[in-house]
Structure formats: structure tokens, C-alpha cells
KEMI-130150 format. One record per residue (C-alpha): residue number from 1; x, y, z; residue in one letter. Coordinates in steps of 0.5 Angstrom, whole numbers, plus 2048, in hexadecimal, padded with zeros to 3 digits. Layout:
// residues N
i  xx  yy  zz  aa
NUM  X  Y  Z  A;
...
//
This chain:
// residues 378
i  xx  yy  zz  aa
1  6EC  666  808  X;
2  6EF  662  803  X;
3  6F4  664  7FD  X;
4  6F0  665  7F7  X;
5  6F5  661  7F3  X;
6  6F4  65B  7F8  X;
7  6EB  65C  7F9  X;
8  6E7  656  7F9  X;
9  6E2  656  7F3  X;
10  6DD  652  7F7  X;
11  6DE  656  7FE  X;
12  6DD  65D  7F9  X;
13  6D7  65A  7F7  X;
14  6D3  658  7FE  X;
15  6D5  65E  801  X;
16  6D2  662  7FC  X;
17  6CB  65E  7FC  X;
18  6CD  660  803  X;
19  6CC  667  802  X;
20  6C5  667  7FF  X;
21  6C2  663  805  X;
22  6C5  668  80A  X;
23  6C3  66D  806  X;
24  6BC  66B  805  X;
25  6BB  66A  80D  X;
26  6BE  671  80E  X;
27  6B9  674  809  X;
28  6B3  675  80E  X;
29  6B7  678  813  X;
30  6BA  67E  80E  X;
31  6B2  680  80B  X;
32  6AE  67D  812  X;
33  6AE  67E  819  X;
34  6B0  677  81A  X;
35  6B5  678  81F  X;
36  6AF  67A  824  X;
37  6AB  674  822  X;
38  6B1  670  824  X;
39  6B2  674  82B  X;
40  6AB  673  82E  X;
41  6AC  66B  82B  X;
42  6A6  66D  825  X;
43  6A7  66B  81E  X;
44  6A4  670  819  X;
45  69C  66F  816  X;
46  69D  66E  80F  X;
47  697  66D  809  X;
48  695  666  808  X;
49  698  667  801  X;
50  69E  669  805  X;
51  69E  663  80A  X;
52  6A1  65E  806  X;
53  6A6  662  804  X;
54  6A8  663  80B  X;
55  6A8  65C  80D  X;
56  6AC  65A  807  X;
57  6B1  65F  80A  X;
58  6B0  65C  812  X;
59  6B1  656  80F  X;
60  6B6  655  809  X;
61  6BA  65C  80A  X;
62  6BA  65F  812  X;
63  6BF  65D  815  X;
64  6C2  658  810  X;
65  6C7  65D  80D  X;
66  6CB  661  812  X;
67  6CE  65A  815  X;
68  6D1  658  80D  X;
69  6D4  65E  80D  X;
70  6D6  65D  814  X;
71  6D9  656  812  X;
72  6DD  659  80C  X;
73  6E0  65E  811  X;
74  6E2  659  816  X;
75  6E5  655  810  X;
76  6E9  65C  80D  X;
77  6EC  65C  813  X;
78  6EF  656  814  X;
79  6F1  657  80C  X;
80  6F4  65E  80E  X;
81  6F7  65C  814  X;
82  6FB  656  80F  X;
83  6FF  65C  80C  X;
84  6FF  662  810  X;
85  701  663  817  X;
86  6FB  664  81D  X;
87  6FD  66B  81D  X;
88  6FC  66C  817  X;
89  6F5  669  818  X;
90  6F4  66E  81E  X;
91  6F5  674  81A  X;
92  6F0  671  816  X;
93  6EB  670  81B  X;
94  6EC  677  81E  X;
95  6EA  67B  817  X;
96  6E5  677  816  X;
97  6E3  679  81D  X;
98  6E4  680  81C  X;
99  6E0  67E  815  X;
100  6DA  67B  818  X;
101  6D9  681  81E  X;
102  6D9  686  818  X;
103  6D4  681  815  X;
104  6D1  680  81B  X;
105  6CF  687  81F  X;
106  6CF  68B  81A  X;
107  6CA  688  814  X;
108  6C7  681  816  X;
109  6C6  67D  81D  X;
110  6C7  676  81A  X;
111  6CE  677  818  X;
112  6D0  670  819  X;
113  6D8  673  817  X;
114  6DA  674  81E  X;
115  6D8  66D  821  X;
116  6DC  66A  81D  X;
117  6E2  66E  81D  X;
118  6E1  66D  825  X;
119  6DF  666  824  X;
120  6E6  665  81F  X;
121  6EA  667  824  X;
122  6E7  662  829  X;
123  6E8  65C  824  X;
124  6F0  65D  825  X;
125  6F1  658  82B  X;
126  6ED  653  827  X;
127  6F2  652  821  X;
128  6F6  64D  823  X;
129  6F1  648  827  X;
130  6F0  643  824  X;
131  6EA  642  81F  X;
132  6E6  63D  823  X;
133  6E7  642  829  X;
134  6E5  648  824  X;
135  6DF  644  823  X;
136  6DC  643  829  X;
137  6DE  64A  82C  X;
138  6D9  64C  825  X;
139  6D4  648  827  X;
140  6D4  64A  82F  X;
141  6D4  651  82D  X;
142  6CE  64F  828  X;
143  6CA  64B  82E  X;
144  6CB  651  833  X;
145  6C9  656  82E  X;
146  6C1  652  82D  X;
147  6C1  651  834  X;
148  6C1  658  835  X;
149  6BB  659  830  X;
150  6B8  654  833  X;
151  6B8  657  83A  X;
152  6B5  65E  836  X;
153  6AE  659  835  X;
154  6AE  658  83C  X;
155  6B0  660  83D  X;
156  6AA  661  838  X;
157  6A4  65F  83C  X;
158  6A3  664  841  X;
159  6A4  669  83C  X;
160  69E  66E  83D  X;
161  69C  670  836  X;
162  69B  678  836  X;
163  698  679  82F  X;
164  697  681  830  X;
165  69E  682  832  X;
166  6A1  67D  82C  X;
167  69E  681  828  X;
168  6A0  688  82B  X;
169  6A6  685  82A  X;
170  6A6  683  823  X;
171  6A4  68A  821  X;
172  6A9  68F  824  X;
173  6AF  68A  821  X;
174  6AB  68A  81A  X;
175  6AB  692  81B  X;
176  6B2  691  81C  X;
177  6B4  68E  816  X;
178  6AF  692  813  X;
179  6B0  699  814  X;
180  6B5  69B  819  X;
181  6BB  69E  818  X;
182  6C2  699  817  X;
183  6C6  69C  81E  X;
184  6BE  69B  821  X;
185  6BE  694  81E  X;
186  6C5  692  821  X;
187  6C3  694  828  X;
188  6BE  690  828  X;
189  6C1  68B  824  X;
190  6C6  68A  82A  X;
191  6C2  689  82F  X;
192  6BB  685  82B  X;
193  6C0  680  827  X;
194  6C7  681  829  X;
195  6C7  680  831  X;
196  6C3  67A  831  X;
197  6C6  676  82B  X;
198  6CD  676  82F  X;
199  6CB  674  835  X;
200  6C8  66E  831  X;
201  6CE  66E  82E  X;
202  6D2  669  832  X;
203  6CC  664  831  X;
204  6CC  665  829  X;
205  6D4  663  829  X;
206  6D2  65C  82A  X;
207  6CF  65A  824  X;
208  6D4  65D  820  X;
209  6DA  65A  824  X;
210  6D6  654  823  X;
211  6D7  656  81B  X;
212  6DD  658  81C  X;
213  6DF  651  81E  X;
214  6DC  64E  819  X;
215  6DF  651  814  X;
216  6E7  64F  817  X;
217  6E5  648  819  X;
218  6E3  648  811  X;
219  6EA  64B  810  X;
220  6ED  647  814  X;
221  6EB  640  812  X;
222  6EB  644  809  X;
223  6E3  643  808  X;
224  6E3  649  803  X;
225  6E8  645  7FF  X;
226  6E5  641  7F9  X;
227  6E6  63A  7FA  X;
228  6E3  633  7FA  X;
229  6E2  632  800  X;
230  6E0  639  802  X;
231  6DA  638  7FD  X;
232  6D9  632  800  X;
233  6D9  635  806  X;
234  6D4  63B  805  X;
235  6CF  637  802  X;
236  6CE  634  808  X;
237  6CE  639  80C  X;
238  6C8  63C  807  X;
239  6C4  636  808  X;
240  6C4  637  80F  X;
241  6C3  63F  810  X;
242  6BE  63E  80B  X;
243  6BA  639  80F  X;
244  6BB  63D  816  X;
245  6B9  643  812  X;
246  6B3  641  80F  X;
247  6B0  63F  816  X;
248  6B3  645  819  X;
249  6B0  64A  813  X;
250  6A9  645  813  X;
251  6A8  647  81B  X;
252  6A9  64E  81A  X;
253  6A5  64F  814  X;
254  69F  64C  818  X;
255  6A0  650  81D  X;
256  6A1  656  819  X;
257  69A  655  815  X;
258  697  654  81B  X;
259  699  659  820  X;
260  69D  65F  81C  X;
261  69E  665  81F  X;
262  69B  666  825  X;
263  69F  665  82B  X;
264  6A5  666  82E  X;
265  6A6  65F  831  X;
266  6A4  65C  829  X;
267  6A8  661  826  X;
268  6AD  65D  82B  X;
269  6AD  656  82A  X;
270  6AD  658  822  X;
271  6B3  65C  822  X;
272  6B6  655  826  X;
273  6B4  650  821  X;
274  6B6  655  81C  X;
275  6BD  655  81F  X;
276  6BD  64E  820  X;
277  6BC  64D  818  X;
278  6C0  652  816  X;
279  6C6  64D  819  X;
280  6C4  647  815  X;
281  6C2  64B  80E  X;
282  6C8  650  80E  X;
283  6CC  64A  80E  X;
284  6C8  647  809  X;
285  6C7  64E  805  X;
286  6CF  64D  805  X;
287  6D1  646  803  X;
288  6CB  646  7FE  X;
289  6CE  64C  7FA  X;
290  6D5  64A  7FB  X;
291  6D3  643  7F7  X;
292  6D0  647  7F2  X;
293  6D5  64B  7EF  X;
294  6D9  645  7EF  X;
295  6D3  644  7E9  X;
296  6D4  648  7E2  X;
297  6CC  649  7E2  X;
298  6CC  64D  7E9  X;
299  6D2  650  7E8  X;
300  6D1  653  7E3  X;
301  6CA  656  7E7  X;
302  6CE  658  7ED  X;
303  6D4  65B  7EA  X;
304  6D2  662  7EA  X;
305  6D1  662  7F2  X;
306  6D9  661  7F2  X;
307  6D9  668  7F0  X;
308  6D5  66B  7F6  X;
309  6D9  665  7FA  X;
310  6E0  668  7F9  X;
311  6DE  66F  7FB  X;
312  6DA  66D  800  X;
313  6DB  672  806  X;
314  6DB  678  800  X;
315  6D4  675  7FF  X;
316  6D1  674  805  X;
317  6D3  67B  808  X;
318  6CF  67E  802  X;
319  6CA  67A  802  X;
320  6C7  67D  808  X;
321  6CA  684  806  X;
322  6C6  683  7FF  X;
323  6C0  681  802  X;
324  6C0  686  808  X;
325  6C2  68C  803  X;
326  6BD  68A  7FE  X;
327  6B7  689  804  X;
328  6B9  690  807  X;
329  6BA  694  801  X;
330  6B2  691  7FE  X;
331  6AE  691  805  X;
332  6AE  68A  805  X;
333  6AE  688  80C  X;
334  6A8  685  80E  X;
335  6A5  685  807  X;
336  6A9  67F  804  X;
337  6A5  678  804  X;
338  6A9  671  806  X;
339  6A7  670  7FF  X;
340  6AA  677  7FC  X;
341  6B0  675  801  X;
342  6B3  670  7FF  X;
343  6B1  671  7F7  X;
344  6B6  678  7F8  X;
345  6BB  674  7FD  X;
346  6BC  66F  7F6  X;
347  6BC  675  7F1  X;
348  6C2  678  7F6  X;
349  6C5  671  7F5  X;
350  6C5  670  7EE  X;
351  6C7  676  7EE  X;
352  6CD  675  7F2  X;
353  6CF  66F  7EE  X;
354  6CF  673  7E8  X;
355  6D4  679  7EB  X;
356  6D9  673  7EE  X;
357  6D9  670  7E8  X;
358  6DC  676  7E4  X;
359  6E0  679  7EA  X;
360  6E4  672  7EA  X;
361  6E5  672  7E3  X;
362  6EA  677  7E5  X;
363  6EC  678  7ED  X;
364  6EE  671  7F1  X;
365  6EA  673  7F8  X;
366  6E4  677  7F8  X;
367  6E4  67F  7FB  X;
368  6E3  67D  803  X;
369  6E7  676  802  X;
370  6ED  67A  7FF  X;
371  6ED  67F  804  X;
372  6EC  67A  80A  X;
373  6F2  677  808  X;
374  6F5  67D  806  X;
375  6F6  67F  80D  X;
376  6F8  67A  810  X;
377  6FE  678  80B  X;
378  704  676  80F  X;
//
């Protein structure tokens, strides 16, 4: 949301590493019937081989990236309301809207677009509070959000597991996917994914206001400038985020090897202390990269994830569109292992940084990005 002149290195970089653990999260759902799974509280069965990898994910990716990029976004805000006016901004929330729609009905139900653009214009009223007042608002709405996941445990333990019927279920949305037609799947889509997602999407806005916050009391108080005492400030908050994340990913380690994907009220308490930890390792995930592109060594390293950074809607919108297409095109769904997945999720990243290096050697913006502000120029 900022000028390309005045970006910020370091907020480029993370936002592109960013990037690939959305993209890694959302892989499955493009190739397996996650969505189904989710919605009948289950995890998918995977191979022994394949188990580690899917705690890896649950552990140090599943809900760890989704709350950087929304920290970044609250950030942008408070940099783009520093020199343009909430009008502009407004407009700019309403084609991201019209954006994410499109993305959202017709190719992929875990659109996160229109959450934001309609979450973005909430965070308006929040902008002249005061930042002590913007934290707390974020920790409340962060508070409230788990507490509500908590309750789902508790929703959990009358759940009556009808194996036969979840697998009827799994098997006529693969056959979806698999073989019917676009206008047959889109019906459909409606109905299966669509119509449930929105009616969770009051609930869903919590987390990612409270995110939002984050990122403007960050603006607010100039944490994402470098200086001595900012350092000194997110080694601090390392140290801490470390410790609490430590215990929070050794709880649910355990509970992940004792008792995986086997019932609604596990998967529960799972995903609760999955989010839990998603808060203190996306801030740590964050503080950590900022500290190392300040380094010459690790900058070097992570240089090339500004590139998909600075065309970060572009290449989010194609990430689903390129997997999708391909999936679709070669018969893929439902064949791709977790392992196949996210090796052709890293394959479709490398190349996505490849192709935004050499389109920003001669544009600005990328395609999306420029259209985007190309309808909305006052």
C-alpha cells in the first residue's frame, strides 16, 4: 500500500517469506479434500512417512503466517493513511473487496482478500486512538477469538462420529473436484464451502483485526524503523515469544504424537493450541527476520523474497490460480501426496520469485498491484 519509491526493505522481505507459509498451509486444500476434513472437525490420515511432515506444518507453519501478513497490512494502513486521505483508502478497500470476491466465488473458497478489505475498513475508527489504547483493543479481540476456539472443544464432546457418512461425504466432493463440470462445481461450491465460510466470517474477523492492531500500534510507536533501541526492544520480545512458544509447541507436539487424527474433540483442542502459538511465533518469526536482514550474511539469503514481497497480491492470486489450473489440467486431485504438495507448492514459489525478479526489472508494480491502484487513481 505504500509507494514503491518509499518501501521498506526489511517489511518486503518478510511479507514475502510470508507468502510461502500461506502458500504451504493452503497447497492441500488446492489438491485434497481438506475442506471436508476441517468441516467435520477430522484431520486427513496420512503415511507414517508423511506424519512428520504434517506435524512440522501444524507445529512451525499452520496458523503462523496468516497473522504476519495481517500485522503487515495493519502496519501499511497506518503508513498509507500518513499521506493519503481515508477516501482514498476507502476506494482502495472496495476494489480489494470486488477483488477477493472474484477470487473468493469463482476459483478458490479460502480467499483471505475480502476479509481484509472488509476488516481494512473496520481498522478506520482505530486510527487516532492512542497506541496504548490500540494495543490493548488487539489483545482483547486476540483474547476473545480463543476463547471462542475454546468453546469449540467443549461443542466438540457430544459430537456423534458417523464414519460411513463422512466418507460418503469426502467422496462425492473429491468427484466434484475431480470430474464435474466448471458451472456443476460452482453451484456446488456455493452451497458446500461458500455459504459456511461466510456465516464464520464474523468470528474470523477477530484474529485479523487483532493483527491489524498490531501492526498500526507497531506504526504508531516507529517499530519497524531500525534503531538502537528498537533492537534492543525485539530481542526482548524474541526471548519471550521464544520461551512461551517453546512450551506452547512442546504441548502440542505431544498431544499431536499421542493422539493425531482421530476425533472431532482432538482436532479441536489441536487447532486451539496451534492458534495459541501462532500468536507468539508470528511475532517471533517477525522480530527474528527483521533483526536478520539488519545482518550482511542473512540478508543476502533472504534478499530474493522482496521480490515476491513487492508483488505480493499479484503473486498470492496466482499462486491459487496456478496450482488450481495445473491440478485441474493434469487430473490431480486427490492423487498429490502431502509430501508431492508442498514439493510442487516450493517449485511454483521458486518460480514466482524467478518471474517477479525479472518483471520488476522493467515495471514498478506488479499486474494486479498496478491495476488495483490504476482503478482507484484520484
Amino acid at each position: 500500500m505504500t509507494n514503491n519509491q518509499n518501501r521498506i526493505l526489511q517489511l518486503d522481505i518478510i511479507r514475502g517469506v510470508a507468502l510461502l507459509g500461506i502458500f504451504l498451509i493452503n497447497m492441500p486444500s488446492f489438491h485434497s479434500p481438506q475442506f471436508m476434513y476441517s468441516f467435520f472437525g477430522l484431520s486427513q490420515s496420512y503415511t507414517e512417512f508423511e506424519k512428520g511432515l504434517a506435524i512440522f506444518l501444524n507445529l512451525f507453519i499452520e496458523m503462523k503466517f496468516y497473522p504476519i501478513f495481517s500485522f503487515l497490512f495493519g502496519l501499511s494502513f497506518y503508513l498509507f493513511l500518513s499521506k493519503y486521505p481515508v477516501s482514498f483508502y476507502i476506494k482502495r478497500m472496495i476494489v480489494l473487496l470486488l477483488i477477493g470476491l472474484c477470487h473468493f466465488f469463482f476459483l478458490w473458497y479460502g480467499d483471505i482478500l475480502h476479509a481484509y478489505a472488509l476488516t481494512g475498513i473496520m481498522l478506520i475508527p482505530f486510527y487516532h486512538l492512542k497506541p496504548k489504547q490500540i494495543l490493548i483493543w488487539s489483545m482483547i479481540l486476540l483474547f476473545t477469538y480463543h476463547l471462542v476456539l475454546l468453546s469449540t472443544i467443549f461443542s466438540s464432546i457430544g459430537y456423534i462420529y458417523d464414519e460411513g457418512f463422512i466418507n460418503e461425504n469426502i467422496k462425492a466432493y473429491i468427484t466434484l473436484y475431480q470430474s464435474d463440470s466448471y458451472i456443476h462445481w460452482f453451484f456446488s461450491h456455493l452451497q458446500i464451502e461458500i455459504i459456511p465460510i461466510l456465516f464464520q466470517l464474523p468470528i474470523s474477523i477477530f484474529p485479523i483485526l487483532g493483527f491489524f492492531l498490531l501492526g498500526l500500534y507497531a506504526g504508531k510507536k516507529n517499530l519497524y524503523t531500525i534503531s538502537l533501541q528498537n533492537k534492543r526492544l525485539l530481542k526482548k520480545v524474541i526471548v519471550w515469544c521464544s520461551i512461551i512458544s517453546l512450551l506452547l509447541v512442546i504441548t502440542n507436539f505431544s498431544f499431536l504424537t499421542t493422539h493425531i487424527f482421530t476425533s472431532p474433540i482432538q482436532h479441536s483442542i489441536s487447532q486451539f493450541v496451534t492458534s495459541l502459538s501462532g500468536v507468539t511465533l508470528s511475532i517471533l518469526y517477525m522480530c527474528t527476520l527483521y533483526i536478520w536482514v539488519i545482518k550482511e550474511k542473512w540478508k543476502k539469503l533472504l534478499l530474493p523474497f522482496q521480490y515476491v514481497g513487492r508483488m505480493s497480491l499479484t503473486n498470492y492470486l496466482f499462486q491459487s490460480l496456478i496450482s488450481i489450473g495445473m491440478i485441474r489440467i493434469f487430473d490431480l486431485y486427490g492423487k498429490l501426496s502431502l509430501i508431492e504438495g508442498t514439493l510442487l507448492c516450493v517449485l511454483i514459489f521458486a518460480v514466482q520469485t524467478i518471474v517477479s525478479y525479472i518483471w520488476l526489472l522493467k515495471f514498478k508494480k506488479g499486474p494486479i498491484e498496478w491495476f488495483w491502484r490504476k482503478v482507484t487513481k484520484t
